[in-house]
N, C-alpha and C positions, 0 to 999 in steps of 0.2 A: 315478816315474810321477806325473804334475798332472794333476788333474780340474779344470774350471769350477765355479762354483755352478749352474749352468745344466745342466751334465750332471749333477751329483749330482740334482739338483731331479726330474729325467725317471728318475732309478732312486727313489727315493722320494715320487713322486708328491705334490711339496712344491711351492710360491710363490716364487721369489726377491722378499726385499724391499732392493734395493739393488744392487752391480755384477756382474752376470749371467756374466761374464769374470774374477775375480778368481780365480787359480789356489791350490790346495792339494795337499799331497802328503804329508799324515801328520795323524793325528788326536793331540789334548790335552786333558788337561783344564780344563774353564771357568779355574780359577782361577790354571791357570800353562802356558795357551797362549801360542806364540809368533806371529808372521807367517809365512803361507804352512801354519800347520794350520789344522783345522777340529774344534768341541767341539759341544756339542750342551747346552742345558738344559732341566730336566725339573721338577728337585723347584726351587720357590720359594724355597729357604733359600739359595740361590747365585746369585740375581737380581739383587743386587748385584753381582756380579762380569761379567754381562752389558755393563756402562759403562765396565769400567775393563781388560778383557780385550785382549790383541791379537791372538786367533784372529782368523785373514781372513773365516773362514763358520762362523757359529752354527744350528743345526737347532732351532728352538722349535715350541711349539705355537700354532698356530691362534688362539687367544684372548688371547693374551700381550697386554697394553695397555702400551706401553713407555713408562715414568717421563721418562726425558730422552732424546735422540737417541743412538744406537749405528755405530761407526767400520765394525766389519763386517757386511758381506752376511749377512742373515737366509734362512734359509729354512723358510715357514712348512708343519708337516704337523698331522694331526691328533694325530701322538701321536709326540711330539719322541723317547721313549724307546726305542719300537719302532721306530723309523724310523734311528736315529743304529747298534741292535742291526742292521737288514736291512746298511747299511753295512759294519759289521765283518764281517758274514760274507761279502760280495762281497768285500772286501779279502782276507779268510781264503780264499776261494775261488783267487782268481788268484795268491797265492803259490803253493798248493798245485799248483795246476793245470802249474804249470815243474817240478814233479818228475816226470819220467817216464824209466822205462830200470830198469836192474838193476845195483845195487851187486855187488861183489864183497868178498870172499867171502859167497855167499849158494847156499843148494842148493833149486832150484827141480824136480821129479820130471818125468819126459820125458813123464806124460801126464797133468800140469794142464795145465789150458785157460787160457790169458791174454787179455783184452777190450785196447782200442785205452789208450793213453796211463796203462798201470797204470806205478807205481813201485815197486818193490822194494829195501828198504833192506838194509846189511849185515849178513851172518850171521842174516837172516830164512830159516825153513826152511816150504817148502810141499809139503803130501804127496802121496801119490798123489791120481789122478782129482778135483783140487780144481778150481772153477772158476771163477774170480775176471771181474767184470764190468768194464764200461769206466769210465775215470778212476780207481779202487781206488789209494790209497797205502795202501802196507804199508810200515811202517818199522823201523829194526834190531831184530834178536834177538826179531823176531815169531815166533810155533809156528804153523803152521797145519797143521791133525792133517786125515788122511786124509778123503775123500768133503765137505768141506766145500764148502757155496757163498757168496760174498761177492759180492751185486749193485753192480749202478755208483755210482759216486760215493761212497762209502764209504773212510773214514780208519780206519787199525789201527795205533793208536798204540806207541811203544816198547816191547815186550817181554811187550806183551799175549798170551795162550795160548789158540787156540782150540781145543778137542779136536773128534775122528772128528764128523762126519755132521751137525756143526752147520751152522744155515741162520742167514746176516746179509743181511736186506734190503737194500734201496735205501738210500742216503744216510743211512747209521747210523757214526756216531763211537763210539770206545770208546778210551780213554783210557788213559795207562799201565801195565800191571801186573797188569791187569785177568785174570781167569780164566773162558772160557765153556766149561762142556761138562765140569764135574772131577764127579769121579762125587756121585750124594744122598748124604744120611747115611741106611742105610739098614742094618739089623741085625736079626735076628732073633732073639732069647733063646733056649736052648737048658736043658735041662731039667738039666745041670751048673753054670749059673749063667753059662755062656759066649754068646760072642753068634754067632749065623753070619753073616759078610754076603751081603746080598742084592744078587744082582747087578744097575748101575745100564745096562739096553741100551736106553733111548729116548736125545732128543737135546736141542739147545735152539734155539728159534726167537725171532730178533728181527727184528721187522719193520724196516720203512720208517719213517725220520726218528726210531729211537731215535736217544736218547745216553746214554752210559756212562760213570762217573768213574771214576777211579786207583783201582786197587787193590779192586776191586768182585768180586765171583764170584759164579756165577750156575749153580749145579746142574744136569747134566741128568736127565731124568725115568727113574724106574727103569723105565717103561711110555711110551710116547708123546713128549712135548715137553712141557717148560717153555718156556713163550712169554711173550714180553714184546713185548708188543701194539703199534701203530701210534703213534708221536706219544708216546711215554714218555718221562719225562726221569729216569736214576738217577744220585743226588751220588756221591761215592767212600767207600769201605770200607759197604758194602752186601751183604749177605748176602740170597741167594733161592736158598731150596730146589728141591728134587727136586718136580718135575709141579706149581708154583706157575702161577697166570698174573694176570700185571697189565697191566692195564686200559688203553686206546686212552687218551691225554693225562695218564696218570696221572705226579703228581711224587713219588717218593720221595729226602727226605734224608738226609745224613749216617749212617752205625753204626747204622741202619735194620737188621730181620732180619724175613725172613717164613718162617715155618716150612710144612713139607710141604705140599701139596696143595692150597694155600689161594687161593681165587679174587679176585682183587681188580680192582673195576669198573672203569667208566671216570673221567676227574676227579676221580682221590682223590687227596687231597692229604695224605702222611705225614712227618712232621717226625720231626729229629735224634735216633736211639737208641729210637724207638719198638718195640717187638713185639711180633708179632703170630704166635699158636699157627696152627698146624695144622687144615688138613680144616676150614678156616670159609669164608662169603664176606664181601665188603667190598659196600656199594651204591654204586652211581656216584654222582658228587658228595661222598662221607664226606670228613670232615675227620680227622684223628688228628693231635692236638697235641703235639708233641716228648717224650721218656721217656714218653708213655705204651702200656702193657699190657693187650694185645686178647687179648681168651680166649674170648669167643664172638662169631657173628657179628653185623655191623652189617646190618638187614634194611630200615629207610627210606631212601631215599636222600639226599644232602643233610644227614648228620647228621655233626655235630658235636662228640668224643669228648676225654675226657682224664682222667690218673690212671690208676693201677694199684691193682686190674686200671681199665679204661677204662669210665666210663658217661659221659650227657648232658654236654656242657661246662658249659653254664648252672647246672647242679644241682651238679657238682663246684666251679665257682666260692662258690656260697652253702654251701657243704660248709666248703669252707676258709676260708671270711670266719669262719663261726660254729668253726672248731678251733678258731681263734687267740682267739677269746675265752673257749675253757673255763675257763681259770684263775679268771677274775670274775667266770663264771659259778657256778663249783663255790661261790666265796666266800660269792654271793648266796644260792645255796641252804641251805648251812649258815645264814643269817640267819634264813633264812625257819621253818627247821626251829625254830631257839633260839623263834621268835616263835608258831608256833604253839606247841610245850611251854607256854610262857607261860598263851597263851591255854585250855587243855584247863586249865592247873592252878585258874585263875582259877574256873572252869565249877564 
C-alpha cells in the first residue's frame, strides 16, 4: 500500500515542501533510507543526513532552516517526532484492523458476547459471560477468565492472562505475557507464626488508552478495584499491587513495584526499579527518579524525588557532590584539629 506526500500531510496536519505526488510505502531510518520510504527528523545530531538521505518524504519541524537544497519531499509539522509516532500508529492500526475471524483451535464459551470485526487467535480461551467490544484482537494462548469486559479497539497481545470480572477499557494494549487480575499479596499472621491468606474478591480496572509492557502483573484488589486510570503508559516487568491506583497520564518504567494500597496522581513520572511502600499517595506531576525508594508520601505536587529511602532531588544531588568528597574532607579536618592543639599549647 503507497501513500502521497500529500495524503500523509492531511493525516498529520503537515506543509508539503516539494512533490506533493511522490509515493511511499514503508518507513526508514534518516540514515539508511531508501527510495519510495519515508523517515522523519527530529533530534539535530542527524541533520546531516537530511542532504545526503534517499527517503522520498522526510517529516521535519516547522523551523528547520535548510543548510543546502534536499532531493526529498519535506513535510513540514510542528513536531516532526509526534507526528512521524501518530503515523506508525495509523500504519499499526490498518494491519491490525485485516485480522478478523477466529483461529482454530480456540474455545470461545456459548455465552460471550462478540462486537463486529474482533479477531481471535489460536488456542486463545474466553470464559463464560465475557463481553468483548468491536475491532478487539485477541491473539494466541490468550486466558480470558470469566465475567470479563474488553471495550473496542483494544489489542491482547500473546499469551497475556486476564483473570474473572476484570474490566479493560477502550483502546488499551497490553502486551505479551502480561498478568491482569492474579490475586494481591495478601496474608494475615496467625498467632502460631503461620500466615492465613486473605482472600483477594475485588477486580482490576484499566481504563481507556492504557498501555501495558511484556511481562507486567497487575493485582487485583482484595476489596474493590485496582485501577489504572485513563491515558497510563506501563513499561514491562512492572509490578502493582492489590487496591493500588495510578493516576490519569501517569508513566511508569521498567522493574518499577508499587506496593499495596498506594495512590498515585496524575503526570507522575517513575523511572526504572524504583519502589514505592504501601498505603501512601503520590502528587500529580511527582517525579521519581530511577532505583529510587518511596516510604512515605510525596504531598506537593510537581516534586522531584530520588535516593533511598527518596527525598528532594536538588538536596540529594548536593548530598552526593559533598559524599564523594568526604575523604578530603576528613583529611582537612584532622589538619585543622593538629593546628588548633598547636595553637591551645602555644596559649
Amino acid at each position: 500500500m503507497q501513500f502521497s506526500a500529500a495524503q500523509i500531510a492531511v493525516l498529520i496536519n503537515g506543509t508539503v515542501e516539494g512533490n506533493p505526488e511522490v509515493l511511499v510505502g514503508s518507513f526508514g531510518k534518516i540514515e539508511e533510507a531508501v527510495s519510495g520510504q519515508l523517515s522523519f527528523l527530529a533530534n539535530p545530531k542527524y541533520e546531516d543526513y537530511l542532504y545526503t538521505t534517499s527517503a522520498s518524504i522526510i517529516i521535519v519541524n516547522d523551523n528547520l532552516e535548510l543548510k543546502q537544497p534536499v532531493t526529498a519531499a519535506l513535510i513540514r509539522v510542528k513536531d516532526a517526532y509526534s507526528a512521524f509516532a501518530t503515523l506508525l500508529s495509523k500504519y499499526q492500526e490498518l494491519k491490525t484492523q485485516q485480522l478478523v475471524g477466529r483461529q482454530e483451535p480456540s474455545y470461545v464459551s456459548t455465552s460471550a458476547k462478540m462486537g463486529e470485526g474482533v479477531f481471535i487467535g489460536a488456542f486463545a480461551y474466553i470464559g463464560e459471560n465475557v463481553t468483548i467490544g468491536n475491532q478487539v484482537k485477541i491473539f494466541p494462548q490468550v486466558f480470558i477468565g470469566n465475567n470479563v469486559t474488553i471495550e473496542d479497539n483494544s489489542i491482547i497481545h500473546p499469551g497475556v492472562k486476564i483473570y474473572h470480572d476484570c474490566k479493560i477499557g477502550r483502546q488499551v494494549t497490553i502486551h505479551a505475557g502480561t498478568v491482569i487480575g492474579s490475586d494481591g499479596f495478601g496474608f494475615a499472621p496467625q498467632a502460631d507464626g503461620s500466615f492465613k491468606k486473605v482472600p483477594q474478591i475485588g477486580n482490576v480496572v484499566v481504563e481507556n488508552g492504557v498501555e501495558i509492557g511484556a511481562n507486567a502483573t497487575i493485582d487485583r484488589a482484595t476489596i474493590g478495584s485496582t485501577i489504572i486510570k485513563a491515558g497510563a503508559k506501563l513499561d514491562n516487568l512492572i509490578q502493582v499491587a492489590h487496591n493500588v491506583e495510578v493516576g490519569n497520564n501517569t508513566v511508569i518504567a521498567a522493574q518499577a513495584g508499587v506496593s499495596g494500597s498506594t495512590k498515585i496522581g496524575s503526570n507522575v513520572m517513575i523511572g526504572g526499579q524504583a519502589g514505592i511502600v504501601g498505603h501512601i499517595s503520590i502528587a500529580d506531576g511527582s517525579k521519581i527518579n530511577a532505583q529510587s525508594g518511596v516510604s512515605k508520601s510525596i504531598k506537593l505536587p510537581n516534586t522531584a524525588v530520588t535516593g533511598s529511602p527518596a527525598f528532594d532531588y536538588t538536596s540529594a544531588l548536593r548530598s552526593q557532590a559533598v559524599s564523594r568528597n568526604l575523604p578530603e574532607l576528613e583529611k582537612r579536618i584532622k589538619e585543622l584539629e593538629q593546628i588548633v592543639k598547636s595553637l591551645k599549647f602555644e596559649v
